[in-house]
N, C-alpha and C positions, 0 to 999 in steps of 0.2 A: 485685485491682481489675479491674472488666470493660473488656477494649479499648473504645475508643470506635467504634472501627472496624468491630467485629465484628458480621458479619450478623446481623440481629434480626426475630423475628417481630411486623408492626406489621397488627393489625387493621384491616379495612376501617373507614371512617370516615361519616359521616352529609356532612362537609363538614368543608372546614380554614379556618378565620378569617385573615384578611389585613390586616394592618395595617399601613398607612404603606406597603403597595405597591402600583404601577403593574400589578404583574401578579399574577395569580390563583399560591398557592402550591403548588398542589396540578394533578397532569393530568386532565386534565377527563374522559377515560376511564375512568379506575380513581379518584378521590379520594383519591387519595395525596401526600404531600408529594414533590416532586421530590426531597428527597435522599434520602429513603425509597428512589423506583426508582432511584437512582443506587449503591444501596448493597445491593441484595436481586434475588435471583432466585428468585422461588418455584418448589419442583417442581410434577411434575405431580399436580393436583389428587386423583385419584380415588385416590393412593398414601395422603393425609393424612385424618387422621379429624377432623371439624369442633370446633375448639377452645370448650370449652364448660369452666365452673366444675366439679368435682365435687360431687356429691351427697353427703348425710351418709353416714358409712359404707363410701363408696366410694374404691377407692384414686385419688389424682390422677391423671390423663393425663400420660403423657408428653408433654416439647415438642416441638413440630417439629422434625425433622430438620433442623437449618441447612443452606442451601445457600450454593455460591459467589455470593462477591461480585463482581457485574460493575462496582462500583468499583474496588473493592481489587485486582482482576484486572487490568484496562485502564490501572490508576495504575503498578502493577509494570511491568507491559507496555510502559507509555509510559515508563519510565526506561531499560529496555532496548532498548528503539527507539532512544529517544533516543542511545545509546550509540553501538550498533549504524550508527544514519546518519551518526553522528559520524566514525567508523572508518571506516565506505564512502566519505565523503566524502574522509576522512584521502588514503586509497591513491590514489583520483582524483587529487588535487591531488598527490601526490606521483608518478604517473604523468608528468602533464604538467609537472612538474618536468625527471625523468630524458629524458624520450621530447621534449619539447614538445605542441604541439596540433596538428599537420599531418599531413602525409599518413600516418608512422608510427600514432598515435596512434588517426586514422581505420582504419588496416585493423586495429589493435587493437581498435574496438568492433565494426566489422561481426564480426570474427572472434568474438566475445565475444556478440555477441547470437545469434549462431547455434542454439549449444545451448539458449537462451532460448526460442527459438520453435517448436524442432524438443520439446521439453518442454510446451511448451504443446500440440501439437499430440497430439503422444501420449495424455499422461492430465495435465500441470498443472492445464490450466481443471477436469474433472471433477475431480480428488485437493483442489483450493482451491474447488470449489462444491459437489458433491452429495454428495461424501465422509459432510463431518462430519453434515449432517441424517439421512443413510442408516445411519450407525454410532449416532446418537444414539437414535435408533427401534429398534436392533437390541438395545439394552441391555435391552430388555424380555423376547428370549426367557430360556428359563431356563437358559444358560448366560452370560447378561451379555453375549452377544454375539459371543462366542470364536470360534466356529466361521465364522461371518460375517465376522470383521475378518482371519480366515486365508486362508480365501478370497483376502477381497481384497487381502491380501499377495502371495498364489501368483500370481494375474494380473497385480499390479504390476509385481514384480520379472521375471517372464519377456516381457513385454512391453517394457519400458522397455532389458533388455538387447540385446535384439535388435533395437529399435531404434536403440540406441545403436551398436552394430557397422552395422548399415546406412550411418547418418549418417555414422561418420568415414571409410567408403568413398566418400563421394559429397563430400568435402570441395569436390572443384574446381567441380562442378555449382551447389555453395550459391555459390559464390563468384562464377558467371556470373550470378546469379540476382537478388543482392544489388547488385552493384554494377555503375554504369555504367561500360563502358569510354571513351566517348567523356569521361569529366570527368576529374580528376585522382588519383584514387585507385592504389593498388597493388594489383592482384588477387592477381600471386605472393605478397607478404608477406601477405596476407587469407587465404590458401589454406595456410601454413604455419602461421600460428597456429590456422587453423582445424582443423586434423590434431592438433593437443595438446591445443583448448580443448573441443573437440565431446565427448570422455568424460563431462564434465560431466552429460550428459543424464543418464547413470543416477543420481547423487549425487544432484541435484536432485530427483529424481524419488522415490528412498527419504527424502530429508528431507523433500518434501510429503507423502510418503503415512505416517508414523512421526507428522509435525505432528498430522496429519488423527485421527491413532488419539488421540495425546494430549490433544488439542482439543475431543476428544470426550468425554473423561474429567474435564472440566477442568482438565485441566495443563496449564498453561499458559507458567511459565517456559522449562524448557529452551528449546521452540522460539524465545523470545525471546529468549535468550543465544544461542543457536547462530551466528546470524550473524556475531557480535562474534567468535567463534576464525574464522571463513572470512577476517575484514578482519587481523585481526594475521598469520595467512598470510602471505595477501597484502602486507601492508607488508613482513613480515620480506624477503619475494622482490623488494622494489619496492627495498629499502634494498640487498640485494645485487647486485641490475642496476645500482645507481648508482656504486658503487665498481669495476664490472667498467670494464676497458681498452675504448677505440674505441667504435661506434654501431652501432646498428639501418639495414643497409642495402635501403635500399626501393626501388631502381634492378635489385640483384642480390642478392634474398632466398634465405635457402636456409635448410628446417628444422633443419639442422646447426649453422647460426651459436648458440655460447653462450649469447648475450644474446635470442635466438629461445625456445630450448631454455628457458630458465632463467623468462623471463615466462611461457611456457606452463603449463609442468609446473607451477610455485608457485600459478598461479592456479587452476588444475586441483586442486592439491589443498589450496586451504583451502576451495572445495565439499566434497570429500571429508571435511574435517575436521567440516564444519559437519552434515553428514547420519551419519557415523558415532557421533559425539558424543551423539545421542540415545535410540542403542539400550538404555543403561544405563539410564536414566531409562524407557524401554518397559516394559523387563522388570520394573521396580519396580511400575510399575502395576499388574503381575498377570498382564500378556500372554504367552501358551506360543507362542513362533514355530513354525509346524510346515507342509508342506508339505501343501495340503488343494484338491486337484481337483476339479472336478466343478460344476455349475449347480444353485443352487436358483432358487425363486422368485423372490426379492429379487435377486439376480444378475442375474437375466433383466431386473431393473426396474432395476437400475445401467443394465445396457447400455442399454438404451431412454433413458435422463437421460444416457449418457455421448454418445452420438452426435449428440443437440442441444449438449450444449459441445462435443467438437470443431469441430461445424459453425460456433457461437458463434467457435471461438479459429481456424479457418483462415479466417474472415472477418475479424478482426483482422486477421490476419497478412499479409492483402490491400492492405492499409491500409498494415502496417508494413511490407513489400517496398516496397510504390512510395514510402513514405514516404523511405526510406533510397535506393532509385534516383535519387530525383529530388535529395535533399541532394547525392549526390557529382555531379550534373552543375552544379553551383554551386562557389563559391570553395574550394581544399583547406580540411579544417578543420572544414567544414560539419557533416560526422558529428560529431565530439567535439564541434563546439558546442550543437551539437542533444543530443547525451546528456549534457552535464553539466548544461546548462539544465533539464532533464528532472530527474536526478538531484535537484539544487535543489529543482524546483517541487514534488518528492512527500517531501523532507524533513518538511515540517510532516504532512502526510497521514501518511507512514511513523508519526512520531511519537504522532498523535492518531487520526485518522481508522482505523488498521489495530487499532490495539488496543481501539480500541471496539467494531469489527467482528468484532476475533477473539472477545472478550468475550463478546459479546452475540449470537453467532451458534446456541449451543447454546440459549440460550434463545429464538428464532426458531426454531430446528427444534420445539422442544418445547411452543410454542404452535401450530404450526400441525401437529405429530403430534394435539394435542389438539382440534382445530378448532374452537380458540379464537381468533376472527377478532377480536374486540374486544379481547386481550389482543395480539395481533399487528400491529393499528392504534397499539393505545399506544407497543410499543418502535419501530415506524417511525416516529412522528411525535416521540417522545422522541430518539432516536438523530439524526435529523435537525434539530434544534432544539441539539441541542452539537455537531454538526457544524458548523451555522450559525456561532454563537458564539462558537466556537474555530480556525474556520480562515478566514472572512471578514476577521476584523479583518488577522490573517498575511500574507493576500494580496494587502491593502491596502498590509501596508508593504512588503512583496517589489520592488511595481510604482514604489515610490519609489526602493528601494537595488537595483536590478536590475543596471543600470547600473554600480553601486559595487560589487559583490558579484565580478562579472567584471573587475574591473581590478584591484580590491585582493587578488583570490586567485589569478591566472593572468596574471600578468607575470612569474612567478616563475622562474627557471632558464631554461628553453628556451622560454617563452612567448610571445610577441610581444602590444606592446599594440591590436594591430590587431584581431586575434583574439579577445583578453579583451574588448574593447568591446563587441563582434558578443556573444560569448556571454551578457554582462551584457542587453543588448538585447531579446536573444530571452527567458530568463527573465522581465524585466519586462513585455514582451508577452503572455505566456501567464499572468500570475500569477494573470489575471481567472478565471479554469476552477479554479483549485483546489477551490469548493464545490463547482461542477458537475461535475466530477469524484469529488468522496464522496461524491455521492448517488448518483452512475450507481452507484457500487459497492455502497452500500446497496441502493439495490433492486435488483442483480441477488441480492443475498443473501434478500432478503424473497421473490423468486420462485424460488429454488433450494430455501428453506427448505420452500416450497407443492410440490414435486417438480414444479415448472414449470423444464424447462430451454428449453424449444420458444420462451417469449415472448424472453429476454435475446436466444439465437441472432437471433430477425426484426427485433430492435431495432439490435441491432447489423449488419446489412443495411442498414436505412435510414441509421443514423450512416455505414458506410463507402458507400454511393451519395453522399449527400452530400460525403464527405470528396475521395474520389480525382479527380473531375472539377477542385476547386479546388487540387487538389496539384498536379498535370499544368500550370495555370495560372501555377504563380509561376516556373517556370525562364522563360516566356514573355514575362511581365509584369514582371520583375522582375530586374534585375542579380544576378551571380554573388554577389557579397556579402551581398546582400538576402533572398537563396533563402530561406537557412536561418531569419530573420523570417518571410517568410510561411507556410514548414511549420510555424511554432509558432501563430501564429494560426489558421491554418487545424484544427490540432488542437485548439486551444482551445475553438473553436469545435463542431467536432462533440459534445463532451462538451456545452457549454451544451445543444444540440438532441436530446442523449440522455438527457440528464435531465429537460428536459421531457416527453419521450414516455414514459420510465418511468414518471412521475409521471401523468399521463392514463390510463396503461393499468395501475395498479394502484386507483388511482381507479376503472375501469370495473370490477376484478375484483373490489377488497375494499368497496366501497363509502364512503364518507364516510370521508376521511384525517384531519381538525381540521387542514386545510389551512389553516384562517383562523388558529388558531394560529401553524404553522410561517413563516407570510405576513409575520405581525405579528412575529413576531423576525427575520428576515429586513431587514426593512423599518425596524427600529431598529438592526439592528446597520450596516443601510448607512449610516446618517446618522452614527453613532460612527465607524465605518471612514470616512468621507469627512474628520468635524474630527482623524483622526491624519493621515490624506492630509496634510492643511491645513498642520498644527502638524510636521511631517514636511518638508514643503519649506520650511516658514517655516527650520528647522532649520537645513537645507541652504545656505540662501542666505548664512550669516556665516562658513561655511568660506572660509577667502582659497584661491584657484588658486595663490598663488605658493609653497604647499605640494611641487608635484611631482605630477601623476598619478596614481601610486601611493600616496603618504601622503594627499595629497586625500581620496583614495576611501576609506581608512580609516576617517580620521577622520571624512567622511561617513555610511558604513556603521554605524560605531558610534552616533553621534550622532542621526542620523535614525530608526535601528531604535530605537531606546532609548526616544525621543521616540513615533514614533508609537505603539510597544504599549501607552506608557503612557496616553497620550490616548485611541487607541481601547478599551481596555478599561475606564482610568477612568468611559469616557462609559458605558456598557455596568453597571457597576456602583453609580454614580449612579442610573443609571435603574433599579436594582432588579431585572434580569434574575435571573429565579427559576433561567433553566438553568445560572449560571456556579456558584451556588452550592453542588456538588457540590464544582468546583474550587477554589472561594476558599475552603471549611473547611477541605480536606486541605492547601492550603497552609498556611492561620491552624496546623494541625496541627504539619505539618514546623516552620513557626517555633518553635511554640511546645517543641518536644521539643529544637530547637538550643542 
């Protein structure tokens, strides 16, 4: 019996009939049924011979070569996402269990985002943007690529380690750099974990660029599992700091202390775990790792795309230095509340928004290797229309149970409810950006996919001109406690204003987006996401207070998420939303196979 799932070749169409819907079924680009493109990637054209009946006599044609399903691809994806935030979120919360949320905690993420940024800096942003389009193009010469993707092995890895030895020489440097001393932070304890956690940069660095080779091929799992052995690591090491004797001294830190020693190393190596874990799966694919020097062409054009992402990812990190400066001159705390909130808010994105994008991203290279600009209109105004759809409504209820979310998950062990509020707080303040934030990412994909890295880099110039003047503002205007609210809005905020100018300036280059499309479900999905708002507080208001704080919020959290998803999406399916119906078949699916 043929999967139902399985990718199928569906002929161009003259027009798709619509019945008893609100919305047209088919995208007005290509006249295809939505589920159609939800479940097909066509290769590249000039490969396929034009499907015609055979002639008397004549042997039939072979069918088309199936290609990946960027359903079936993005839906796996999204269960191992799903996992995968699950498990990150696990070790967070069970962090601030063992440690609590204060000033320990805090020099745990500055220490912890260090190698984040110093990875970014190097080759992350290039290895997650121009990688995959540059390898997907390469697949054309007549070694499939081989000689090109070693290459860009041989530059990764001797780059990335010499990097990495730099960086954990200069630990104390990052650590004046990062944090203010005038607030309440601990620089000592910042600078010892930063001495175990900084290795990191090379792990990361071989799991982006191993992702990048794989992503390129369409394989797509491993890298979506990989994370999942990085977080049980991690827990394993989070479960044994918690049965160890005594505490994390933050007064008189020293790399020697056990409980220093033992969060470092563990964390340190379920990176390791997460990027060694892929090699197998490399090699499967066909790839001969070998050691291959020397510059061709396409090298010379990496570098030339890699130097506008760096400059793209050291303007970020402009952003994120002051960002994190200005947190620790606010109440201890500031930092972890500001990263778990953060953690939260890309939960759903993690989720939806990444695997649509890892998905859909070789087909973006592969429309615009072909200068196919009308098929590269369709998957950005497609991609952005279940973007819409599926993280609007999320974000609606996020900014209801924000609040809830922070008190019912970090009062826990060492928590204080002071601090759970605050980080509840700030998550429902920023929940507004979650769209505006998947689209910034979309289109910095749609112009990496065009070997534009020069436009993201200027765009992101303007987002951080905007952001750092109003960052600098809220230690000013705004009490110690308050800080870390207004870093979140303010961040919030730059994403809404970075997605608009994306959107203008890919408007100017690829001409007519079916923006009145994307507009009009945008525009429906606000009024669905507003009656779960609605039906959402209504929720809220028959919880009794004399519950407790903590059980409150639970049963809040429960009761209110429950309520709104189902309002806003019932409303959303009511109305016949042609984009959810990728989602609602594979579901009717999974029921139906239970």
């Amino acid at each position: 019996m043929r999967d139902p799932e399985a990718t199928r070749f569906i002929p161009r169409t003259a027009g798709v009939p619509m019945p008893a819907s609100r919305w047209p079924t088919a995208d007005p680009d290509v006249m295809r049924p939505y589920d159609a493109l939800a479940t097909q990637v066509m290769p590249r054209i000039k490969d396929l011979a034009p499907a015609r009946p055979a002639e008397p006599g004549e042997a039939e044609q072979p069918a088309p070569a199936k290609a990946p399903s960027v359903a079936k691809a993005s839906g796996r994806m999204a269960i191992a996402s799903l996992i995968s935030r699950i498990t990150g979120f696990l070790w967070k919360l069970l962090l601030a269990v063992v440690i609590g949320t204060g000033v320990v905690n805090d020099s745990f993420n500055v220490a912890n985002t260090m190698p984040n940024i110093i990875f970014e800096l190097l080759l992350g942003g290039v290895l997650t943007s121009v990688v995959v389009p540059l390898l997907v193009r390469s697949q054309d010469d007549p070694d499939k690529g081989q000689a090109y993707a070693q290459r860009l092995l041989t530059v990764g890895v001797t780059v990335l380690l010499g990097g990495t030895i730099i960086a954990v020489a200069a630990a104390p440097a990052f650590t004046s750099l990062y944090i203010d001393s005038s607030g309440q932070a601990s620089p000592g304890l910042t600078t010892a974990l930063a001495y175990l956690l900084l290795p990191e940069i090379f792990f990361y660095g071989v799991f982006a660029l191993v992702s990048a080779m794989l992503n390129a091929k369409h394989v797509f799992g491993p890298t979506a599992w990989a994370p999942v052995i990085n977080n049980m690591v991690v827990i394993f090491t989070i479960l044994v700091l918690w049965v160890m004797p005594g505490s994390i001294d933050a007064e008189h830190p020293s790399i020697t202390d056990p409980k220093v020693l033992t969060l470092g190393i563990g964390v340190t190596a379920g990176i390791a775990a997460q990027a060694l874990i892929l090699i197998p799966p490399l090699l499967r694919s066909g790839f001969r790792p070998r050691w291959r020097w020397g510059l061709d062409k396409r090298m010379k054009e990496f570098g030339g795309l890699a130097l506008w992402v760096v400059g793209y990812v050291a303007v970020s990190q402009v952003g994120l230095t002051i960002t994190t400066r200005v947190l620790t001159k606010g109440t201890a705390g500031g930092v972890t509340a500001y990263n778990y909130a953060w953690l939260l808010f890309q939960l759903p994105y993690g989720v939806l928004g990444v695997s649509l994008l890892t998905a859909i991203m070789p087909r973006l290279s592969r429309a615009a290797a072909d200068g196919d600009t009308k098929k590269l209109i369709g998957d950005l105004s497609y991609a952005s229309r279940i973007s819409t759809v599926t993280l609007m409504p999320i974000s609606a209820v996020m900014t209801i149970v924000g609040s809830s979310i922070g008190v019912a998950m970090f009062t826990l062990g060492k928590g204080s409810l002071e601090n759970a509020e605050r980080l509840g707080q700030a998550l429902a303040i920023s929940a507004f950006a979650l769209l505006p934030y998947a689209l910034v990412m979309l289109q910095m994909r749609v112009f990496y996919a065009m070997k534009d890295a020069r436009t993201p880099t200027l765009i992101m110039i303007v987002m951080t001109v905007v952001k750092v003047p109003l960052l600098f503002l809220c230690p000013v205007v705004l009490n110690g406690d308050s800080v870390v609210l207004g870093v979140m809005m303010v961040n919030a905020l730059t994403y809404v204003i970075g997605a608009m100018l994306g959107q203008v300036w890919l408007w100017f280059t690829l001409g007519n987006l079916r923006s009145k499309r994307v507009i009009g479900v945008i525009l429906f999905t606000v009024v669905a996401s507003l009656l779960g708002i609605g039906a959402a507080w209504l929720a809220g208001q028959v919880v009794p207070g004399s519950l407790g704080p903590t059980l409150s919020a639970w049963v809040k959290l429960i009761l209110q998420s429950l309520v709104g998803t189902v309002v806003s999406f019932g409303v959303l399916i009511a109305l016949k939303v042609e984009e959810l119906k990728p989602a609602t078949s594979r579901l009717q699916r999974l029921i139906k196979r239970g």
